[in-house]
C-alpha positions in Angstrom: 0.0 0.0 0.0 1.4 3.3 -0.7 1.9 6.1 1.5 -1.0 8.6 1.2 0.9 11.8 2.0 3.6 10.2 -1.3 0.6 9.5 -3.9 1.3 12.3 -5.7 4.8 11.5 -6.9 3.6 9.1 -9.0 0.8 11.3 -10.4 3.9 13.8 -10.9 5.4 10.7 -12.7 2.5 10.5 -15.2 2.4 13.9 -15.7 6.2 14.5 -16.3 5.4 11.5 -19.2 2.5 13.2 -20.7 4.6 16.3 -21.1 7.0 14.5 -23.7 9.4 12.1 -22.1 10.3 8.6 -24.0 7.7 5.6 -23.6 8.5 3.9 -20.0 9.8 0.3 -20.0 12.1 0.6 -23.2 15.5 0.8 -21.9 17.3 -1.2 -19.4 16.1 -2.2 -16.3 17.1 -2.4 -13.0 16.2 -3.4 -9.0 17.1 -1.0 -5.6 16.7 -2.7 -2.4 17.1 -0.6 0.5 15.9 -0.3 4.2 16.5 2.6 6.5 14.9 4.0 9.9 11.0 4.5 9.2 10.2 8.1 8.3 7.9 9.9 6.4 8.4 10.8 2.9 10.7 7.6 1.9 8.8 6.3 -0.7 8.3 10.0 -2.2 12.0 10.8 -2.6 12.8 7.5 -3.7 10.5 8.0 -6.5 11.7 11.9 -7.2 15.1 10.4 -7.6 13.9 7.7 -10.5 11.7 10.4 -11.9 14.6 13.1 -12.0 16.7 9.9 -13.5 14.3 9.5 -16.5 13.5 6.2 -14.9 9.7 4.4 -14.9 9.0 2.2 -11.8 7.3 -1.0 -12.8 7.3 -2.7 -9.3 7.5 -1.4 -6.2 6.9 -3.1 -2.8 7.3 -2.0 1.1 7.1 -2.8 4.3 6.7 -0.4 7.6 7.9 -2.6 10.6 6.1 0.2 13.1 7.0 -2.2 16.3 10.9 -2.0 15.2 10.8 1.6 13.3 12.3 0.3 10.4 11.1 0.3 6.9 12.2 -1.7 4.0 11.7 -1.3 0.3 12.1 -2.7 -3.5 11.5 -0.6 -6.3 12.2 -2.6 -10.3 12.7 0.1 -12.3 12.9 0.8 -16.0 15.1 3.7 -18.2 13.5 5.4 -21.1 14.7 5.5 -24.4 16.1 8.7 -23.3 18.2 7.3 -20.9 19.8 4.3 -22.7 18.4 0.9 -23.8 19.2 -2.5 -23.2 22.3 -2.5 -25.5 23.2 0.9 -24.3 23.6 0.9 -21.0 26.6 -1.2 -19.2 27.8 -2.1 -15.9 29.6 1.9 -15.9 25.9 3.1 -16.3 24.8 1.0 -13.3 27.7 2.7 -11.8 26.3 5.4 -12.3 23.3 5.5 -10.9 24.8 4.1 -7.8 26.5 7.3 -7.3 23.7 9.6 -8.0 21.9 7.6 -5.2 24.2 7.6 -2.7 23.7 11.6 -1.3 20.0 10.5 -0.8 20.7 7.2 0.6 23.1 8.8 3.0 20.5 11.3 4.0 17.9 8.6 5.1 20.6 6.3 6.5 20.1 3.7 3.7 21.3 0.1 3.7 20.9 -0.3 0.1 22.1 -2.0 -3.3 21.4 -1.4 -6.8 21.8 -4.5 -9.9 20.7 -4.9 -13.4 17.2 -6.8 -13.6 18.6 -9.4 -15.5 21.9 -10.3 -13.9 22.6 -13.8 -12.9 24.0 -14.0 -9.4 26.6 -16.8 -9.8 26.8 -19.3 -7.0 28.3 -22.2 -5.6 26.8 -25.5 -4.8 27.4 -27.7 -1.6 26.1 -31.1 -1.7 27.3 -34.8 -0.1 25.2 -37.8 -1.9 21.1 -36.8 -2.1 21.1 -35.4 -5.4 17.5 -34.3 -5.7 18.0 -30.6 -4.8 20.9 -29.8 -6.7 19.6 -31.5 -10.0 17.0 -29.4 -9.6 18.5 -26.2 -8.9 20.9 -27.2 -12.0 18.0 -28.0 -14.2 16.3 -24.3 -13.0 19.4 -22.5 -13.5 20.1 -24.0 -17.2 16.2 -23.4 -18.1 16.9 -19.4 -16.7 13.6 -20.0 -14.7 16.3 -18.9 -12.0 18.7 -15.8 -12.2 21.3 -18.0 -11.2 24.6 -19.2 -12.3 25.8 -21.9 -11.2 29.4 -21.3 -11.0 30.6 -24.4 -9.6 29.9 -27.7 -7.6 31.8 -28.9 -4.5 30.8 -32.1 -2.5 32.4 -34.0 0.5 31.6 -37.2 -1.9 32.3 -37.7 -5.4 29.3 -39.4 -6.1 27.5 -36.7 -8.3 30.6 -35.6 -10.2 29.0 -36.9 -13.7 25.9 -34.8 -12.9 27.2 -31.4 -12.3 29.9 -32.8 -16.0 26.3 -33.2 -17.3 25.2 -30.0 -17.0 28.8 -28.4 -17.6 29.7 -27.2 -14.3 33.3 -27.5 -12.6 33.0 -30.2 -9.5 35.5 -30.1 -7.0 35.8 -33.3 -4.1 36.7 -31.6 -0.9 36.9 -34.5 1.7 36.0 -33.8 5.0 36.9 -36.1 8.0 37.5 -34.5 11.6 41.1 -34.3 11.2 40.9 -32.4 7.5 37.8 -30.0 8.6 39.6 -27.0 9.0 41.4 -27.5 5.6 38.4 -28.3 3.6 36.5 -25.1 4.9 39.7 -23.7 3.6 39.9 -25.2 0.5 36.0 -24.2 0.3 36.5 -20.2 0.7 39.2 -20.2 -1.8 36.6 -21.6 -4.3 34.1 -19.0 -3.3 36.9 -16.0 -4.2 38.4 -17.8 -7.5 34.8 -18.4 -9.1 33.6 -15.0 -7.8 30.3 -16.4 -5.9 28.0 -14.4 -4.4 25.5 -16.9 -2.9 26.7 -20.7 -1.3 23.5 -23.1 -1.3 23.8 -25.9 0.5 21.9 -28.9 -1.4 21.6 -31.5 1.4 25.4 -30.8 1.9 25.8 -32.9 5.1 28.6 -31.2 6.8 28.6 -28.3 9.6 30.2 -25.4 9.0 32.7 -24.2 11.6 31.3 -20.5 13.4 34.5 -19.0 11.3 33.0 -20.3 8.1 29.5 -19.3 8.7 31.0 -15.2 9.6 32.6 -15.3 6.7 29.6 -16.6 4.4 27.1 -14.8 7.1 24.1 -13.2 4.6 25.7 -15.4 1.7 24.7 -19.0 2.3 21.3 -20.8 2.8 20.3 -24.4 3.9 17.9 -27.0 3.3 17.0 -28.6 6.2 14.8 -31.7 6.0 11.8 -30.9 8.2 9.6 -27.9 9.1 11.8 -26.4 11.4 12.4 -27.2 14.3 11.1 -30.4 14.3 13.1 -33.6 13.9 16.4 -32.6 13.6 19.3 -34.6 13.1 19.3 -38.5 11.4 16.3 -39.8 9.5 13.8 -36.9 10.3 11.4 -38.9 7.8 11.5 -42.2 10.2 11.4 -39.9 13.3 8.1 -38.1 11.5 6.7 -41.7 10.5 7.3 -42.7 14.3 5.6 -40.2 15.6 2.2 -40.5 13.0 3.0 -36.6 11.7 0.4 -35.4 9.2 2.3 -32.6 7.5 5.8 -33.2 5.9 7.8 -29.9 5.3 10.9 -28.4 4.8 12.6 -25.0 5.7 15.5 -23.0 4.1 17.0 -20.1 6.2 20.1 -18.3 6.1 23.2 -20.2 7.7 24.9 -18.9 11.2 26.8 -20.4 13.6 22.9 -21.3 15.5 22.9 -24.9 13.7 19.5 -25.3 11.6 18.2 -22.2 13.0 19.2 -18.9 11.2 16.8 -16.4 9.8 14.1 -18.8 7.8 13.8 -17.9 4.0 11.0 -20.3 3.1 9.2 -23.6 4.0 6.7 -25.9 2.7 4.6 -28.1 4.1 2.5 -31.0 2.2 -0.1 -33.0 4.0 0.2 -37.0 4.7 -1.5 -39.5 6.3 -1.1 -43.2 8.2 -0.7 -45.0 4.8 2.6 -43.5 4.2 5.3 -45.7 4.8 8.9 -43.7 5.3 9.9 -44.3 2.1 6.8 -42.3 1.0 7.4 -39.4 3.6 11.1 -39.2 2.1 10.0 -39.3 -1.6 7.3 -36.2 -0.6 9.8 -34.7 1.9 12.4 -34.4 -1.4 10.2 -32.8 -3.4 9.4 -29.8 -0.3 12.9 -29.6 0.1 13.0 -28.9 -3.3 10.5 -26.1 -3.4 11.8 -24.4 -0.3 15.4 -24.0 -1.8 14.2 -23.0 -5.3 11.9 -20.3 -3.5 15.0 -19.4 -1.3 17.8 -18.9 -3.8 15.4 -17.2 -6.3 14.1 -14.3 -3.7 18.0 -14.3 -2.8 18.7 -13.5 -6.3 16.2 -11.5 -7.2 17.5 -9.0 -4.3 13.4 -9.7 -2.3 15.0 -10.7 1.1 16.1 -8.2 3.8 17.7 -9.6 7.1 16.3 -8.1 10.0 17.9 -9.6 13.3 17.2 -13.1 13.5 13.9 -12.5 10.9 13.8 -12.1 7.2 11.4 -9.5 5.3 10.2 -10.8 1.5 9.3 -8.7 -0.6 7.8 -10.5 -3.1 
């Protein structure tokens, strides 16, 4: 819902269109996500900015936290023809609008970031030997119904080494025993710098990361855990949910920290059961909401919707 006291921006938006400038949406496009200490007049400045830029917002959601004072913000935006289309304008015209930002993100105390609409986060892909969530994110990612590339695959096994080759993605075995821990997680961040990744997923990866690891990656790595948190934690969550006659399966993925299974949630899903499933049944439906939670996950994460907030995460989706 907009702000009624910033309504008129956007009528000054229509009206600085009908007075000659180029058709909106024809240039390239791009996302700001920013949150600040709540205020009035946010919204409106934001939208002076775009207008005084030539720019024509085609999405634009918010959140008011009143309770914590804190508002939150997403704005997809388009350049005219005026300002430069799709061809036209590069990363140095990206750049560029950064800087003009930046005096009014400074005013407002903005935490804030500005990326094309159609760039690809790269990422990097931890998994161990369940292959269901990473053959999916791989299929996603090489479809482009996720703004994702997969940069690479690293594994504590080297069991799915022909299905990353498959897809034509690098696959790096990093063993892991108790002795080598320290090493591996080593071994692991140097991977994240050389392939430039932005996001680690965690695919089933069954491994804890070390509280040094997880500050590092903090903000830049989600998990798939296998029930709806926090429930059943730990070894065959689908025999402990059959055990105890559960009538929902889920899944949750949340950002990693050094809390084990319990950083800020992302997503979950939850699908109904009943007494005639057997475990095998609960894992085969339990896959498949694991799945959805950490496709849901890495594409809001991508698509710059998720704000951390403390211990909480606001979507704005």
């Amino acid at each position: 819902m907009i702000r009624t006291e910033e309504k008129p921006t956007f009528a000054a938006q229509a009206e600085g269109r009908a007075r000659g400038a180029q058709t909106p949406g024809t240039g390239a496009e791009f996302v700001l996500t920013l949150h600040c200490p709540d205020s009035l007049g946010i919204v409106r400045s934001v939208a002076d900015f775009l207008l005084r830029q030539e720019c024509y917002i085609v999405d634009l959601k918010q959140f008011g936290d009143r309770t914590a004072g804190h508002f939150f913000m997403r704005v997809h935006f388009a350049a005219t023809a005026s300002t430069g289309d799709t061809a036209a304008v590069d990363r140095s015209a990206v750049d560029q609008l950064r800087d003009s930002f930046a005096p009014l993100a400074g005013e407002w105390n903005m935490d804030w970031r500005l990326e094309r609409h159609d760039r690809r986060q790269r990422i990097l892909v931890m998994v161990s030997r369940y292959d269901h969530c990473l053959n999916d994110l791989l299929v996603r990612a090489r479809s482009g119904e996720l703004p994702v590339e997969i940069a690479a695959v690293v594994s504590n096994h080297p069991d799915l080494e022909g299905l990353a080759a498959w897809h034509g993605v690098p696959f790096h075995h990093i063993p892991v025993t108790p002795e080598t821990k320290a090493e591996a997680e080593a071994g692991l961040l140097k991977l994240v710098d050389a392939y430039a990744v932005e996001l680690v997923v965690l695919a089933r990866y069954m491994q804890v990361l070390s509280d040094s690891a997880t500050a590092r990656l903090a903000g830049r790595a989600i998990n798939i855990h296998h029930s709806f948190l926090p429930s059943f934690k730990g070894a065959k969550p689908y025999h402990q949910a059959h055990e105890r006659g559960v009538k929902t399966v889920g899944a949750t993925a949340h950002y990693v920290n050094s809390e084990l299974d319990e950083g800020p949630i992302i997503a979950q899903q939850v699908i109904e059961v009943d007494h005639t499933y057997t475990p095998a049944d609960l894992v085969s439906v339990g896959k498949d909401a694991e799945c959805r939670a950490l496709t849901n996950a890495v594409r809001w994460h991508a698509e710059g919707r998720i704000i951390l907030s403390g211990n909480r995460t606001v979507i704005l989706r």
